[in-house]
Structures are given as structure tokens and as C-alpha cells.
C-alpha angles and dihedrals in degrees: 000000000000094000106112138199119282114239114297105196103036078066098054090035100044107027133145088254103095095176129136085257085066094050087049098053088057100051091045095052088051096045094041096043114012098041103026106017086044095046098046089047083053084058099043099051090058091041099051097044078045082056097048093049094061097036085053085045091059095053121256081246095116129057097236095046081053094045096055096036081058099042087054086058098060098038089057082049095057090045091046082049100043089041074058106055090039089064092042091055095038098123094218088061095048084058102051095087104242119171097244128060103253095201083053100052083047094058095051105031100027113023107052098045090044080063099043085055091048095056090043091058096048086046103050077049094063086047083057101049088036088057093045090045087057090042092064097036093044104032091156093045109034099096090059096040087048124042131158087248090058098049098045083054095054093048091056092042082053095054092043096058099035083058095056094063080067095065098078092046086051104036090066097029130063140134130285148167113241143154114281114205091185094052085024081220136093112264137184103255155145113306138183144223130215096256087056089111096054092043097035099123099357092116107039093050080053086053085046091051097045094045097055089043097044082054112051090034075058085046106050097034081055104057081045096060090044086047107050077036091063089043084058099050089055101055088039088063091050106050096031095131088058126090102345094193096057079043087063103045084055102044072061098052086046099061084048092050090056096036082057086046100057088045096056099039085058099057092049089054088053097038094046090079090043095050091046092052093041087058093050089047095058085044112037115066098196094055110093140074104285095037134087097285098039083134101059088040092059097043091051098041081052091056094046090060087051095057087045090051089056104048085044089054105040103062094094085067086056098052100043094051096048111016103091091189094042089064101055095043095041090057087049089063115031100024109050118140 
């Protein structure tokens, strides 16, 4: 079956319907993607390469310095995807009359790796919380349970696997050139294979499925760490005149716990929209981007991105505020006189 799709968003862009909703759309798709998605990816893009720069400059010698150089790569990766799709759906560009159908190429070379980066950050946040959780469990052991070589083993083990849910996306779609009625002109566009039937859906109910995992497995490692954090605290407060020099270790291991604490609460708070949409998504029918409430899809799904873009893009606060190591070595680099 080489017979694609016809072009989603020029329909929901350019439909019959001249109403104030469509304006609205419009203006809604220019200021939401081309004015604030496209100016806190700016940022992010500064702010993660910013990220990667003091986190080399440590050194990639401790899990949580790789797990956070790592995590800013695939945060710039979501923010370069996401700038993508934001000049794919612009609606002036879709109007321009280039030969290829912009929404198509998106789907294909934008939307499903800005998912898979997604899912690699949120999974390289349970890592994170995983590692904390067995810090605080295993104080004596943890160096030897947990090495840089280890970590740097499980990432690439993340991304991996998290690659594998694509194949069955790419083995039934690809790009081709085909007629066009509505342009009455050939265009570069969506195309499918003949196992499309038996792959339709398959990877994007494996990203579903991740994603809630990924999310509940960031949720409950965290309330452990502020948990067993609180529990610390306590005994801290009690034997605060013993053994001042293990006191202070672990007055160090606790700065890392809530640093890891802040990172991953803010995840859930970004994840949490994504998760919920993804679910409608897989239940309700209707719900998608040829179907009744394709306007609302596409809307929702914008503001999504724009929640993503922003997680993707704050870290660098985080890290500044709480991380006592990222400020000096962030002024050594960038503000040198």
C-alpha cells in the first residue's frame, strides 16, 4: 500500500469553516509555537549546551555529573525537534507552496524522535532517582554498586531500548513523491508500506506504556528519597553531637538527594500532561488528527510541546539554585573577565 495520508493540518488550518474558531486557531498556532515554543527553545538551546560545558568541565567521573550531562543531551535534542515541528506547522509555511508536505516530513523526521527524547530524559530520570534511592539505602556500597562505567552502560542501554519501540513506526512508513488532488501537483509526502495494517499504532501504545511506567517508577522513587530524606534528618537531629566527619558526608549526600528531588519533581510536573493526553489519545477515537475533534487534538497536543519545551529548558535554574559545584564552575567558564 503506497497510497499516504492527505495533509492533516492544512485541513485544520485552512479549512471551509471561516469562523472566529479558525482565526483563532491561527492566531493560536503563531503565538503558541512560532512566538513562545520558538523563544524558550532559544533559550534552551543556550541553556542546555551551557549545561553540557560545566558538567565536561567536571569531569564525567561521577554517575550523577554523567547522568545529567546525558540528560542535557536529550533535552537539546527535544527543544532542536520541537523548533522543527514549530516551523513545519507554521501556517505561513504551509502556504508557501513547497513541493513536500511539511506536517508529513514532521511526522516522520520530527515527531517520533522528539518522543523518543522525551522518554530518554524521563528515563535517565528514574536512573537518577533509582541511584539516589540506593545511596541512601546502601551508603557503605554504593561506589561499587554504582560506577561511571555503569552508568554510562545503563544510559546507553536507555536510549537502545527506547530506539527499538521506532521500528515498527519506520519499517511500514517512508517518503514519497505522489499526486496530490487538493494542490493538483506531486508533492513529497507520507507513504505506506504493505505491513502497515499489522504495525499501525504498535509504537506509539509502546511510547503510552513507557511513558506511564517511566512516570510512576519517577514518582514513587521520589517520595522515597523525600521520605527516607525526612527519616535523615531526624536521626541527624538526634545524634548531632556523634561522629562529626560521617555528619558531614552526609550533610553532602544530602544536598545531592534534594537536588535530585527538585529535578525529578519537576519532570513529573511536566510529564504528568503528556501522560494524561497520551491516554486520551489511545481511548478516545475521536481523538486524533483526522477525527471529530482534530481541533482540539492538535491545540492540546500544542500545548503539551510547550510544557516539554519548558522542562527541557529550565534545568539550568535548577541546577544553578541548588547545585553548589554547577555555580563555580558555571562562572569559570561563562563569566570570566
Amino acid at each position: 500500500m503506497n497510497e499516504s495520508k492527505e495533509e492533516d493540518v492544512p485541513l485544520y488550518l485552512n479549512s471551509q469553516d471561516t469562523s472566529d474558531l479558525s482565526l483563532v486557531s491561527l492566531v493560536f498556532s503563531l503565538v503558541n509555537n512560532s512566538c513562545i515554543s520558538s523563544a524558550i527553545g532559544l533559550f534552551g538551546m543556550v541553556a542546555n549546551v551551557m549545561n553540557m560545558l560545566v558538567f565536561y568541565k567536571q569531569g564525567l567521573s561521577s554517575s550523577i555529573n554523567i547522568s545529567f550531562f546525558f540528560m542535557s543531551v536529550s533535552d537539546m535534542l527535544t527543544i532542536i525537534f520541537v523548533e522543527w515541528g514549530n516551523i513545519c506547522y507554521n501556517p505561513y509555511i504551509l502556504k508557501a507552496g513547497f513541493p513536500l508536505s511539511f506536517p508529513e516530513l514532521y511526522y516522520i523526521a520530527g515527531g517520533w524522535p522528539s518522543g523518543l527524547s522525551c522518554r530518554i530524559t524521563l528515563y535517565i530520570t528514574v536512573y537518577i532517582t533509582a541511584e539516589r534511592c540506593l545511596c541512601i539505602l546502601f551508603p557503605l556500597t554504593i561506589k561499587t554498586l554504582i560506577t561511571p562505567r555503569k552508568t554510562k552502560s545503563i544510559i546507553a542501554l536507555i536510549n537502545f531500548l527506547n530506539a527499538l519501540t521506532l521500528i515498527p513506526e519506520y519499517t511500514s512508513t517512508y517518503l514519497a513523491w505522489r499526486f496530490n488532488p487538493l494542490r493538483n501537483t506531486t508533492i513529497l509526502g507520507l507513504a505506506f508500506r504493505g505491513n502497515r495494517a499489522e504495525t499501525q499504532g504498535v509504537s506509539f501504545l509502546l511510547h503510552v506504556i513507557l511513558v506511564v511506567f517511566g512516570l510512576c517508577s519517577v514518582i514513587v522513587l521520589t517520595s522515597v528519597l523525600v521520605i527516607q530524606l525526612r527519616r535523615q534528618t531526624k536521626w541527624r537531629l538526634k545524634n548531632r553531637a556523634e561522629n562529626r566527619k560521617v555528619s558531614l558526608l552526609s550533610s553532602r549526600d544530602r544536598k545531592s538527594v534534594v537536588l535530585v528531588i527538585a529535578v525529578a519533581t519537576f519532570v513529573v510536573i511536566s510529564y504528568i500532561p503528556l501522560t494524561s493526553v497520551s491516554l486520551v489519545t489511545v481511548f478516545v477515537p475521536e481523538f486524533y488528527i483526522e477525527g471529530k475533534l482534530y481541533k482540539v487534538f492538535g491545540e492540546t497536543w500544542a500545548m503539551v510541546t510547550l510544557i516539554g519545551m519548558t522542562n527541557a529548558s529550565a534545568n539550568i535554574i535548577i541546577y544553578y539554585k541548588m547545585n553548589s559545584k554547577y555555580r563555580p564552575t558555571f562562572h569559570e567558564i561563562f563569566c570570566k573577565k
